[in-house]
N, CA, C and O atoms as CSV, one atom per row, in Angstrom:
chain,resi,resn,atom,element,x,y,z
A,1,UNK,N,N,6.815,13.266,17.019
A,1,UNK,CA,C,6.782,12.541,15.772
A,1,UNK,C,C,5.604,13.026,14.941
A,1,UNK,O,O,4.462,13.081,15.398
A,2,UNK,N,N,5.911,13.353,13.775
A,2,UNK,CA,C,4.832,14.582,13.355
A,2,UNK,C,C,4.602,13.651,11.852
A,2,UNK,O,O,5.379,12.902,11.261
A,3,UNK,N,N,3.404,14.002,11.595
A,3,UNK,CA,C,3.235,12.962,10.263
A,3,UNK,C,C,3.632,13.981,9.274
A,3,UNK,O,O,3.653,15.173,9.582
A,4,UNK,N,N,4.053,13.417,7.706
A,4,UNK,CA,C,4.470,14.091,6.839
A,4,UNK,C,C,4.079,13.331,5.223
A,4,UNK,O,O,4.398,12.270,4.685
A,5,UNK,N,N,3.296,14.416,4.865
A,5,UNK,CA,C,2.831,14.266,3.530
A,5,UNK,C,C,3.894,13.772,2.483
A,5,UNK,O,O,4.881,14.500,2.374
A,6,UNK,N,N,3.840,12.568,1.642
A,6,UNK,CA,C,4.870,12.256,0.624
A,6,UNK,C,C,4.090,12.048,-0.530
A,6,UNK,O,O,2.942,11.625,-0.396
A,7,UNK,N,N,4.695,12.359,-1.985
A,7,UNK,CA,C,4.605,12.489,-2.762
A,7,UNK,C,C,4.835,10.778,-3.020
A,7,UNK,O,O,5.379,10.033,-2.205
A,8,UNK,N,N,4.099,10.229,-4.797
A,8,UNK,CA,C,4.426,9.099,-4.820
A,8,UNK,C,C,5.621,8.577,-4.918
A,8,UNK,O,O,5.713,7.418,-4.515
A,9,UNK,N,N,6.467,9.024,-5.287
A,9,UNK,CA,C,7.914,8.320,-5.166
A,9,UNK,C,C,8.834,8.460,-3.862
A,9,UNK,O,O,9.998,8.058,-3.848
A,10,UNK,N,N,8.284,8.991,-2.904
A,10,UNK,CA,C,8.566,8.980,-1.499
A,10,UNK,C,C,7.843,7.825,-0.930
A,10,UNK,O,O,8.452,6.824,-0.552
A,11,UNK,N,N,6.463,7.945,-0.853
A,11,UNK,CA,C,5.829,6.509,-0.618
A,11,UNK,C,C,6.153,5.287,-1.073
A,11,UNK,O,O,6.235,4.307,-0.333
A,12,UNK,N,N,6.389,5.261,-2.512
A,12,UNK,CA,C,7.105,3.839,-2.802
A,12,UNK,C,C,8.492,3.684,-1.831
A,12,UNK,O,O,8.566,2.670,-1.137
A,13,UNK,N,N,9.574,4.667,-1.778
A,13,UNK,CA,C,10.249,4.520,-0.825
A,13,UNK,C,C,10.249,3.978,-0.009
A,13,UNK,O,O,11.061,3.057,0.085
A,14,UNK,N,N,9.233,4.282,1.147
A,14,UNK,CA,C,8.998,4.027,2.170
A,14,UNK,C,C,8.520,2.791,2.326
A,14,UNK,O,O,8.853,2.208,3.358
A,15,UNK,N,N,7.776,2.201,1.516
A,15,UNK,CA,C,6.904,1.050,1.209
A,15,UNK,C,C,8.590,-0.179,0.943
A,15,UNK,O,O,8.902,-1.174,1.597
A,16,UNK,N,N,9.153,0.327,0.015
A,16,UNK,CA,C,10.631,-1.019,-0.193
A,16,UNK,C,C,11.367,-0.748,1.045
A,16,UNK,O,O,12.140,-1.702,1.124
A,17,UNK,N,N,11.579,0.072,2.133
A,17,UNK,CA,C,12.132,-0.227,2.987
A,17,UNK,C,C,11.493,-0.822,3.790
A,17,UNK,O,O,12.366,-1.332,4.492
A,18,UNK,N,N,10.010,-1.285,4.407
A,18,UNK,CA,C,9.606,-2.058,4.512
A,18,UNK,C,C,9.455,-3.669,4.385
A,18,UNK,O,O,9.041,-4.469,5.224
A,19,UNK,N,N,9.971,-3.908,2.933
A,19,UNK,CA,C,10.080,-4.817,2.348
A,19,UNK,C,C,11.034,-5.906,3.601
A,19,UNK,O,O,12.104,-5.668,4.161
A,20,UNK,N,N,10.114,-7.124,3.707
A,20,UNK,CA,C,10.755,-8.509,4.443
A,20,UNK,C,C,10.570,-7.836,6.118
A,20,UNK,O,O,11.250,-8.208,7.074
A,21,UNK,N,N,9.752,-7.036,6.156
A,21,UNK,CA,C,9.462,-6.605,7.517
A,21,UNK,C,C,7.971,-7.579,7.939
A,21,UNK,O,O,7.127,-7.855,7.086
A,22,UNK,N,N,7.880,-7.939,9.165
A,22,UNK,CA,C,5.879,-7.661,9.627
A,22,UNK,C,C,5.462,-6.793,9.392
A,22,UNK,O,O,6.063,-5.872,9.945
A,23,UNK,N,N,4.126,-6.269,8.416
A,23,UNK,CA,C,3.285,-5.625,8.606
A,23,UNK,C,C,2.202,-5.657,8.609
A,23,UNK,O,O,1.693,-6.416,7.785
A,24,UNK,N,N,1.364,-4.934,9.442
A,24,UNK,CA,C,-0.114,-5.105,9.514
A,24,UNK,C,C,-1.038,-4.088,8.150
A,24,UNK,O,O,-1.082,-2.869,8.321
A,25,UNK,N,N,-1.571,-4.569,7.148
A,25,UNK,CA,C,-2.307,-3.962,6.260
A,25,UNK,C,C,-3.786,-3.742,6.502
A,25,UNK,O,O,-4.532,-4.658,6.847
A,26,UNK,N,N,-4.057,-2.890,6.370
A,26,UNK,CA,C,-5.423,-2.748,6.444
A,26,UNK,C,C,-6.263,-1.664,4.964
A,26,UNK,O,O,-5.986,-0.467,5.041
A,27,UNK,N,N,-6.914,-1.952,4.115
A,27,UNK,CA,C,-7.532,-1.665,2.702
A,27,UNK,C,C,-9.201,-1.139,3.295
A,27,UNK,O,O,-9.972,-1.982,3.754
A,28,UNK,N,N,-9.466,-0.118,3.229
A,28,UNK,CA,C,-10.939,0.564,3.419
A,28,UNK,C,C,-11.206,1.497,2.137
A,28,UNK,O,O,-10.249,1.761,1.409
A,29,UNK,N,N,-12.451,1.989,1.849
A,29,UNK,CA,C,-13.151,2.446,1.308
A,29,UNK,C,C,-13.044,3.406,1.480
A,29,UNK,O,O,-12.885,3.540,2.694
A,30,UNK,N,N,-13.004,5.029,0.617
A,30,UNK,CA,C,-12.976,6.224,1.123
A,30,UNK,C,C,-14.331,6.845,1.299
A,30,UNK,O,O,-15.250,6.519,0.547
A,31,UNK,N,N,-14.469,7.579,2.099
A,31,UNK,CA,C,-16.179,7.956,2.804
A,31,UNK,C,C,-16.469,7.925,4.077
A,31,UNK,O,O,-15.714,7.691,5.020
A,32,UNK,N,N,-17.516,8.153,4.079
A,32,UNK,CA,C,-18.144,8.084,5.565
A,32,UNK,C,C,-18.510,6.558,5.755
A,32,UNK,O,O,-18.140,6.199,6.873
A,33,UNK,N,N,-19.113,5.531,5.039
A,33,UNK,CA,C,-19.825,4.727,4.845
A,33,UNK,C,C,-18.710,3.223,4.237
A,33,UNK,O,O,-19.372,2.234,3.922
A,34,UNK,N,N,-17.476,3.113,4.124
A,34,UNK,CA,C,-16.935,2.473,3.011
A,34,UNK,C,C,-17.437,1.411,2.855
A,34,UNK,O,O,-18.124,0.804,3.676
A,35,UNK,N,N,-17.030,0.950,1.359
A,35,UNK,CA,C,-17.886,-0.275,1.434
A,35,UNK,C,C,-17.224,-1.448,1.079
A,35,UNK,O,O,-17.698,-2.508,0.671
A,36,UNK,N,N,-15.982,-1.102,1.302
A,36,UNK,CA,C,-14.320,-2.134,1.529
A,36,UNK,C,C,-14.049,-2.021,3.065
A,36,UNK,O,O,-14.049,-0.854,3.459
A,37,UNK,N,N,-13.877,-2.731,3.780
A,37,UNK,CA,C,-12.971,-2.982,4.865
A,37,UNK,C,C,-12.034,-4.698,4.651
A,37,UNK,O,O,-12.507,-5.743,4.205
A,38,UNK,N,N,-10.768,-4.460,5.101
A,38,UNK,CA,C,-10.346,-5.501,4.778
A,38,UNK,C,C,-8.695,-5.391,5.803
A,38,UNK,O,O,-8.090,-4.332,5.969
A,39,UNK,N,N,-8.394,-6.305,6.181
A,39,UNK,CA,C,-7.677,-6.378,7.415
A,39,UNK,C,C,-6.665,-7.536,7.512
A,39,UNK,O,O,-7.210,-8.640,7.474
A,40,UNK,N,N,-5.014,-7.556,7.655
A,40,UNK,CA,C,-4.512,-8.570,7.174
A,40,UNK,C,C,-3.227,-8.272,7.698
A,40,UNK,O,O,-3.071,-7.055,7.802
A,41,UNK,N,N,-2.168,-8.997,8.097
A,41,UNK,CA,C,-0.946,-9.116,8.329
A,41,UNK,C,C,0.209,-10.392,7.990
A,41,UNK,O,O,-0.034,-11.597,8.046
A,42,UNK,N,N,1.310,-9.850,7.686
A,42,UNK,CA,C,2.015,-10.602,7.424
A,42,UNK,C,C,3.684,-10.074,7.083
A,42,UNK,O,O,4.053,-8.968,7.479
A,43,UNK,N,N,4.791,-11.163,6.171
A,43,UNK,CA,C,5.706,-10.016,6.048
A,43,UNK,C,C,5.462,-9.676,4.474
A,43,UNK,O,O,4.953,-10.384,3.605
A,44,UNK,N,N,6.042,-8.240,4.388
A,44,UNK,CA,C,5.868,-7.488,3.081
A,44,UNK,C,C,6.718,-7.967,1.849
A,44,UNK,O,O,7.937,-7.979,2.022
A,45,UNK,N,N,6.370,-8.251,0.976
A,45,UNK,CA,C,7.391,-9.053,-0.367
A,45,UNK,C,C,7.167,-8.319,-1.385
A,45,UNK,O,O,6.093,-7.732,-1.521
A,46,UNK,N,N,8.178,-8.239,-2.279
A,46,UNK,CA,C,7.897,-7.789,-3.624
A,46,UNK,C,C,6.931,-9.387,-4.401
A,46,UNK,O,O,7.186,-10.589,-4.477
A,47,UNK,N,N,5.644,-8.381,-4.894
A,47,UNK,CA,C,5.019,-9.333,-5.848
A,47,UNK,C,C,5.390,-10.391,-6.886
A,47,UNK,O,O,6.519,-10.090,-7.274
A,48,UNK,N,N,5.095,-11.159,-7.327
A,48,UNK,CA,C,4.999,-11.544,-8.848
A,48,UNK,C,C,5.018,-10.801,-10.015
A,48,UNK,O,O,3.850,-10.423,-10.110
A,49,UNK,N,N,5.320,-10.582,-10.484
A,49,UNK,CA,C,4.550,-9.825,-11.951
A,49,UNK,C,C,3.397,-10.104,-12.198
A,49,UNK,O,O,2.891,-11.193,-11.925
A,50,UNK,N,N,2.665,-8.918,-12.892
A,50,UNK,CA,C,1.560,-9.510,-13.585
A,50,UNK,C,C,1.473,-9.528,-14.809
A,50,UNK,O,O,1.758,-8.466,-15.362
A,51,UNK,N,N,1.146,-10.456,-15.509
A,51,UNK,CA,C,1.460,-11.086,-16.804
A,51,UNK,C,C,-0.187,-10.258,-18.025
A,51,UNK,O,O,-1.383,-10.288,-17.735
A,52,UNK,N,N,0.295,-9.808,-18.959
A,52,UNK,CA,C,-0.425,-9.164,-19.293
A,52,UNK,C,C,-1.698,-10.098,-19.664
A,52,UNK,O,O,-1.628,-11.294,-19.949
A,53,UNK,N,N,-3.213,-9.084,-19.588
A,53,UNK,CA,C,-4.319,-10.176,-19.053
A,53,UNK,C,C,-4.680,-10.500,-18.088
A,53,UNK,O,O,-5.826,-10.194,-17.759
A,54,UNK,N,N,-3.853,-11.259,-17.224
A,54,UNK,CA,C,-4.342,-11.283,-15.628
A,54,UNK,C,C,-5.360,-10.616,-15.068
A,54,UNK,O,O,-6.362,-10.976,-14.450
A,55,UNK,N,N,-4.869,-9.448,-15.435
A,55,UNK,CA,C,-6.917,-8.353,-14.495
A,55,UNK,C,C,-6.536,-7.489,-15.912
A,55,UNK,O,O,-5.714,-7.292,-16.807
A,56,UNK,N,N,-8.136,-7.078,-15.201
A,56,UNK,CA,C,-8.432,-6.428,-16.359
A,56,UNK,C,C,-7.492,-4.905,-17.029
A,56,UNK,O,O,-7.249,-4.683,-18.215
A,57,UNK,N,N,-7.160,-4.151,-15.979
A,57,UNK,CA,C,-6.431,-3.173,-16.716
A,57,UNK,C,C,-5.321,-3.208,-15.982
A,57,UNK,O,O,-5.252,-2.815,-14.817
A,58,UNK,N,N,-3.858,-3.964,-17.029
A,58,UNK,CA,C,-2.682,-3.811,-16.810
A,58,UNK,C,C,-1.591,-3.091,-16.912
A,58,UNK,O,O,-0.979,-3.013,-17.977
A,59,UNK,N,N,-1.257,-2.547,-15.944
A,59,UNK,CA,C,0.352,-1.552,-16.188
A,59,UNK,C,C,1.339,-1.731,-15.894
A,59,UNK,O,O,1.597,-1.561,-14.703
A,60,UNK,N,N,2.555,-2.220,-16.929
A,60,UNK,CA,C,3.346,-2.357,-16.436
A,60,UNK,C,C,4.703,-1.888,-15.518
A,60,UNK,O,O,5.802,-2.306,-15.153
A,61,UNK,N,N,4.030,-1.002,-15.443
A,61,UNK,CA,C,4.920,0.513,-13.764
A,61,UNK,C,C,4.149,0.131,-12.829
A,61,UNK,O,O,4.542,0.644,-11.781
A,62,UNK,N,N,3.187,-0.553,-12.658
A,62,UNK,CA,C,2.441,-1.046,-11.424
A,62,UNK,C,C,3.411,-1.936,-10.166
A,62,UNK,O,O,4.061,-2.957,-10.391
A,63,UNK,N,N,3.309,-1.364,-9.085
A,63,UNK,CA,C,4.100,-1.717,-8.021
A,63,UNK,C,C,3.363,-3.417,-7.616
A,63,UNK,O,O,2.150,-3.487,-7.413
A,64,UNK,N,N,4.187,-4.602,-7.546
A,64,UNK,CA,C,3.844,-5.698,-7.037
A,64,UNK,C,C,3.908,-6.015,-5.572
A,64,UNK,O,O,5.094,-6.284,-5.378
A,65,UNK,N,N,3.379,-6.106,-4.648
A,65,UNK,CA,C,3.882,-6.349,-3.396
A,65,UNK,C,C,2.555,-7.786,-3.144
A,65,UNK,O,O,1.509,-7.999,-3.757
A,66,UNK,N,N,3.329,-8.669,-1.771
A,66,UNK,CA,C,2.727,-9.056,-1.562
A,66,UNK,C,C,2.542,-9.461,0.285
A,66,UNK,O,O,3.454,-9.215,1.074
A,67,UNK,N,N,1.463,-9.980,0.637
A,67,UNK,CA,C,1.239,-10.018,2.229
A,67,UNK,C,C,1.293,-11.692,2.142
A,67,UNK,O,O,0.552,-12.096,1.246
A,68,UNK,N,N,1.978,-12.738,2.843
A,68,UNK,CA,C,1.333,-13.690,2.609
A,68,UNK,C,C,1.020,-14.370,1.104
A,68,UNK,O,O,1.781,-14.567,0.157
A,69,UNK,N,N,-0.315,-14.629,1.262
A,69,UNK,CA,C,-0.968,-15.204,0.006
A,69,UNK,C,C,-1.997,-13.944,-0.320
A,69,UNK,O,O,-3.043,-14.374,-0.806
A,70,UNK,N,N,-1.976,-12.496,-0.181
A,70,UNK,CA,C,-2.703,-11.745,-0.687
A,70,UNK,C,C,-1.574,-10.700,-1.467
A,70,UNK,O,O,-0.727,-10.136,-0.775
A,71,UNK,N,N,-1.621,-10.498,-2.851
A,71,UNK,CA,C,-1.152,-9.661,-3.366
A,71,UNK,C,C,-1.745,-8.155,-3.802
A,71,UNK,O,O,-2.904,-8.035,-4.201
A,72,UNK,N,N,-0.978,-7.205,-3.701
A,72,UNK,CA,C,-1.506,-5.768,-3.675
A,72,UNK,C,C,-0.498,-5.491,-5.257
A,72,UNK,O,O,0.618,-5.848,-5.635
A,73,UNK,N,N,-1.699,-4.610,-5.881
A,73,UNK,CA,C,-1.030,-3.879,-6.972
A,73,UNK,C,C,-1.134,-2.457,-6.696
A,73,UNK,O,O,-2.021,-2.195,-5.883
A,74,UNK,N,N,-0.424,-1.379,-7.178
A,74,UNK,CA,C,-0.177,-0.598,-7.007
A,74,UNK,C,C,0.010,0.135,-7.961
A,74,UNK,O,O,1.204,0.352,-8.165
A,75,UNK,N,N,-0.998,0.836,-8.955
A,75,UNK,CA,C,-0.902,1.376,-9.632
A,75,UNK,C,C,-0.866,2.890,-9.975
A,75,UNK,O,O,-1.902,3.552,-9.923
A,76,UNK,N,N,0.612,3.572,-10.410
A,76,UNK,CA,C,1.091,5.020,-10.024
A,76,UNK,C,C,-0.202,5.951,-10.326
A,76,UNK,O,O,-0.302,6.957,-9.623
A,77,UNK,N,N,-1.253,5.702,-11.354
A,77,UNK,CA,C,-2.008,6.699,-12.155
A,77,UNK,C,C,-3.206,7.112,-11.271
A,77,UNK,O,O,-3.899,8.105,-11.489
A,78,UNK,N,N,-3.383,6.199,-10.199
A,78,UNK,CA,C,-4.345,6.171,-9.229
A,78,UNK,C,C,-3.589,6.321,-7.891
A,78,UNK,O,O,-4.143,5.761,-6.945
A,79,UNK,N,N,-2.553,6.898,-7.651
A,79,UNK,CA,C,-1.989,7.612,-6.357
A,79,UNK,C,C,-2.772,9.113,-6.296
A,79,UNK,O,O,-2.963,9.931,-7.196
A,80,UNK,N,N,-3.118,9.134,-4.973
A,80,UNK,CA,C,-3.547,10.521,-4.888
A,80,UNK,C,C,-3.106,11.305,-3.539
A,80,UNK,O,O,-3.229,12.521,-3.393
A,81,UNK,N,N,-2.506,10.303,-2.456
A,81,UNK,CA,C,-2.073,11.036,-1.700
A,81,UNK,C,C,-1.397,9.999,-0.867
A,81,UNK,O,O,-1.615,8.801,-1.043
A,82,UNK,N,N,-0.264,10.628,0.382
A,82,UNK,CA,C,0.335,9.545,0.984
A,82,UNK,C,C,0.929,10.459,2.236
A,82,UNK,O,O,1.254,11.646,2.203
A,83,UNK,N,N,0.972,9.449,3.450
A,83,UNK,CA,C,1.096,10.071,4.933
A,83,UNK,C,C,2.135,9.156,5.658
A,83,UNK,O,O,1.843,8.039,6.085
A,84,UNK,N,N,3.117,9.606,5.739
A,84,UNK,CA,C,3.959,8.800,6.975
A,84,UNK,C,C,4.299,8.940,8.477
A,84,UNK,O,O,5.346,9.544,8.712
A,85,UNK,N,N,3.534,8.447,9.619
A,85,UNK,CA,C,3.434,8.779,10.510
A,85,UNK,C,C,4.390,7.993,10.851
A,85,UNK,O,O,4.261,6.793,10.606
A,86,UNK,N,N,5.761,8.553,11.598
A,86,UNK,CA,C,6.635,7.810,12.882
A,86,UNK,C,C,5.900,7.449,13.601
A,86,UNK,O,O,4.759,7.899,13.705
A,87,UNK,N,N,6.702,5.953,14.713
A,87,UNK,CA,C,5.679,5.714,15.674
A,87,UNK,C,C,7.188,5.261,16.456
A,87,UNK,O,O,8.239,5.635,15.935
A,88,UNK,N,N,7.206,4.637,17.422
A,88,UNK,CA,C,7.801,3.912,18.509
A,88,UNK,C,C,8.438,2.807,17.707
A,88,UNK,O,O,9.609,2.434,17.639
A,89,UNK,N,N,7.259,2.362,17.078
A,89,UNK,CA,C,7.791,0.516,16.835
A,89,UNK,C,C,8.504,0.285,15.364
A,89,UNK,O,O,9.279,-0.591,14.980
A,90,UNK,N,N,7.856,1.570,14.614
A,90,UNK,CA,C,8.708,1.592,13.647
A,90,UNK,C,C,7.702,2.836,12.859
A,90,UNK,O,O,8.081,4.006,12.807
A,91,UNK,N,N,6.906,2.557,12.504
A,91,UNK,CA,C,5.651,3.985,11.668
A,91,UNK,C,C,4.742,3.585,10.499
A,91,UNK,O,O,4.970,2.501,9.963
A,92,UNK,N,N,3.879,4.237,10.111
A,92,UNK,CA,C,2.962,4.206,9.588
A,92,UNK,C,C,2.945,4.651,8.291
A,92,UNK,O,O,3.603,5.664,8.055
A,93,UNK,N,N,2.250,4.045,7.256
A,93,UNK,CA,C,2.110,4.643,5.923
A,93,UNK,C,C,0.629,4.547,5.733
A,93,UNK,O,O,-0.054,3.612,6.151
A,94,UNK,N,N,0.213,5.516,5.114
A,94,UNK,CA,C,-1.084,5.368,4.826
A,94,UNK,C,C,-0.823,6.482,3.690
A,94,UNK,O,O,-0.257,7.575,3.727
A,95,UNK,N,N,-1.677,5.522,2.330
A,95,UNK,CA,C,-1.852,5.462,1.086
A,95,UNK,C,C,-3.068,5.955,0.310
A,95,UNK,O,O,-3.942,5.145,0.621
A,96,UNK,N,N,-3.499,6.671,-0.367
A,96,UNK,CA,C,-4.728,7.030,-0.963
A,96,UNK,C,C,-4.817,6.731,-2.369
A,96,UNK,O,O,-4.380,7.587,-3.138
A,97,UNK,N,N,-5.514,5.214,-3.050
A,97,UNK,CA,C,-5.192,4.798,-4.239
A,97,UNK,C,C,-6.970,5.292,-4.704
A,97,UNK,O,O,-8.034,5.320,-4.086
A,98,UNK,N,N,-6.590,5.587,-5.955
A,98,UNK,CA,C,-7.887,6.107,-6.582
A,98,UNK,C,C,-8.854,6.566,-5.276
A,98,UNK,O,O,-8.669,7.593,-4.624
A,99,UNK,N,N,-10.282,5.252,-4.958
A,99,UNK,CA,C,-10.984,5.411,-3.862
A,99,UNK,C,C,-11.038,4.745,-2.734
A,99,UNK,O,O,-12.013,4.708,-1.983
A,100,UNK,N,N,-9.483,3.931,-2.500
A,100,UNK,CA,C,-9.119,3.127,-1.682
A,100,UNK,C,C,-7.820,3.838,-0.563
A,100,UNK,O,O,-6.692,4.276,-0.785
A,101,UNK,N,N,-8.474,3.715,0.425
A,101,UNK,CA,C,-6.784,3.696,1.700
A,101,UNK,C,C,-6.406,2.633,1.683
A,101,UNK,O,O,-7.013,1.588,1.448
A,102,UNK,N,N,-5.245,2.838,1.963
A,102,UNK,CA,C,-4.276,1.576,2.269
A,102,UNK,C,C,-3.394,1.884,3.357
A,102,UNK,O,O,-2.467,2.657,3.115
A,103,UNK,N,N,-3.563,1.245,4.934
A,103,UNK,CA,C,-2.648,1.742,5.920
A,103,UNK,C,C,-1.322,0.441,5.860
A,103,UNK,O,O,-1.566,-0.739,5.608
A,104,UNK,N,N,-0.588,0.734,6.016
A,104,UNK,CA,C,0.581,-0.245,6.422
A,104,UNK,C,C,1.345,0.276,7.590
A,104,UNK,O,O,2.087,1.251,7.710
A,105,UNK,N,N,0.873,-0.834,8.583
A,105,UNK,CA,C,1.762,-0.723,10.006
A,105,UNK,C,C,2.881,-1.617,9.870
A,105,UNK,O,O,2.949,-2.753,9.402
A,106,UNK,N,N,4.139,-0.511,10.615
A,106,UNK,CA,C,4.989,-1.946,10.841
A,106,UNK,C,C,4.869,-1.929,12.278
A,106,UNK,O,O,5.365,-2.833,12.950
């Protein structure tokens, strides 16, 4: 099971077939040092919208997902790279947003 580099519209892929699954998320910092760690599970949902205003810089091509009661945005202009590792139980995505990873286990 060999990991394989995806482009962003492969990753979103991968990410909606996910969708209404368990997954384990995990959000770090890129570096040696990060200065995000953040760790969370639940099942995967398409977001809310975000209503323009809400945060500060809104797009509306921004991917909504949510964990639980923590919502992830996903914004295409800050994709920079993406990895899908098969596994046994189901496989791995790991995400490179601007200066943030984003792993999603299922």
């Amino acid at each position: 099971m060999e990991p394989e580099a995806l482009d962003y519209s492969e990753a979103l892929a991968k990410l909606l077939e996910m969708l209404n699954r368990r997954v384990e998320v995990t959000l770090r910092g890129v570096g040696r040092k990060p200065p995000l760690f953040v760790d969370f599970e639940g099942t995967l949902q398409e977001g809310q919208p975000i209503e323009a205003g809400e945060i500060g810089v809104w797009d509306p091509d921004a991917l909504q997902l949510s964990v639980g009661d923590v919502r992830l945005t996903l914004h295409p202009d800050q994709f920079v790279d993406a990895i899908w590792t098969p596994t046994p139980r189901g496989g791995w995505l790991k995400l490179v947003m601007g200066t943030v990873e984003i792993d999603f286990h299922l």
